[in-house]
Structures are given as structure tokens and as C-alpha cells.
N, C-alpha and C positions, 0 to 999 in steps of 0.2 A: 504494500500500500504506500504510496509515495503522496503528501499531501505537502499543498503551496506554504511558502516563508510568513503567509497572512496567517494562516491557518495556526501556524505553530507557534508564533508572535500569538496569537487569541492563548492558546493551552497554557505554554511558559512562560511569557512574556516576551517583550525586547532584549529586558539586559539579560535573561538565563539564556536565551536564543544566540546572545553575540557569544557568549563563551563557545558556544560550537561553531561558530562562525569563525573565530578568532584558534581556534584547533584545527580547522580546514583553511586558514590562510584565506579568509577572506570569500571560501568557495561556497557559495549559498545551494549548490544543489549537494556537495560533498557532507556539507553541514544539517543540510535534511536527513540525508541518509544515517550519518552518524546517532542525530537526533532518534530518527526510527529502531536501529541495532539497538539504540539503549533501553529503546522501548521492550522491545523483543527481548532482551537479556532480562530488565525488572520484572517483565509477565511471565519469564523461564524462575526465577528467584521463588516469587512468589508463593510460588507451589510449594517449595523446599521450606520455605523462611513459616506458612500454615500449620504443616508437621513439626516441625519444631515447638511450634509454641503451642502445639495439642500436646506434644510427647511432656513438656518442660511443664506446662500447667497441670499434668495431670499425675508428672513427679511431685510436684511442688504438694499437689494436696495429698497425697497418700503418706510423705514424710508429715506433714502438721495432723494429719487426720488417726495416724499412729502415737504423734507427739503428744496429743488432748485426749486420745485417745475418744475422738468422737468423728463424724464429717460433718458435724456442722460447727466446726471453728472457726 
């Protein structure tokens, strides 16, 4: 999905926008792209970064929940 420098100036703004402008040397379509992969890489994260914080929230309560020795701590 390739979407216009308007488009991504609306999402991230201007000035988050020039740092990838300013990483492509000025190149506004290289800039989009880069913009897009980062997108692609945080929504590949995501998935990882869910599991963790089910696997870690659900450590966290069975250590307090043996601590108090109740689940409702």
C-alpha cells in the first residue's frame, strides 16, 4: 500500500514525517516507503509484544495470588 506525503503529514504529522525525510536524504517517495516498513515491522511487533503481556500478566497474578494466598488481591 503506498499512500501520498498528504496523507502521512495527516497520521504523523510534518515534523515526525521530516525525520524520515531527513533518513532518505530529502527523498519523499524513499521516505514513504521507509514510513510504510515501519509500519509493517510495528503491526509484525504487535502480535509478539500481546503474548507477552498475556504470558507477564498472568505470571504477575499467580505469584500475588499464591502471595495472599487468594485471586482476589
Amino acid at each position: 500500500m503506498t499512500i501520498s506525503r498528504g496523507k502521512v503529514e495527516e497520521l504523523v504529522s510534518e515534523r515526525r514525517f521530516r525525520v524520515y525525510l531527513e533518513r532518505c536524504n530529502g527523498n519523499e517517495n524513499a521516505a514513504i516507503a521507509y514510513y510504510e516498513a515501519n509500519v509493517a515491522v510495528s503491526e509484525e511487533s504487535y502480535v509478539c509484544l500481546q503474548s507477552l503481556e498475556i504470558v507477564l500478566r498472568n505470571k504477575i497474578h499467580r505469584i500475588l495470588s499464591e502471595m495472599f494466598e487468594t485471586d482476589a488481591w
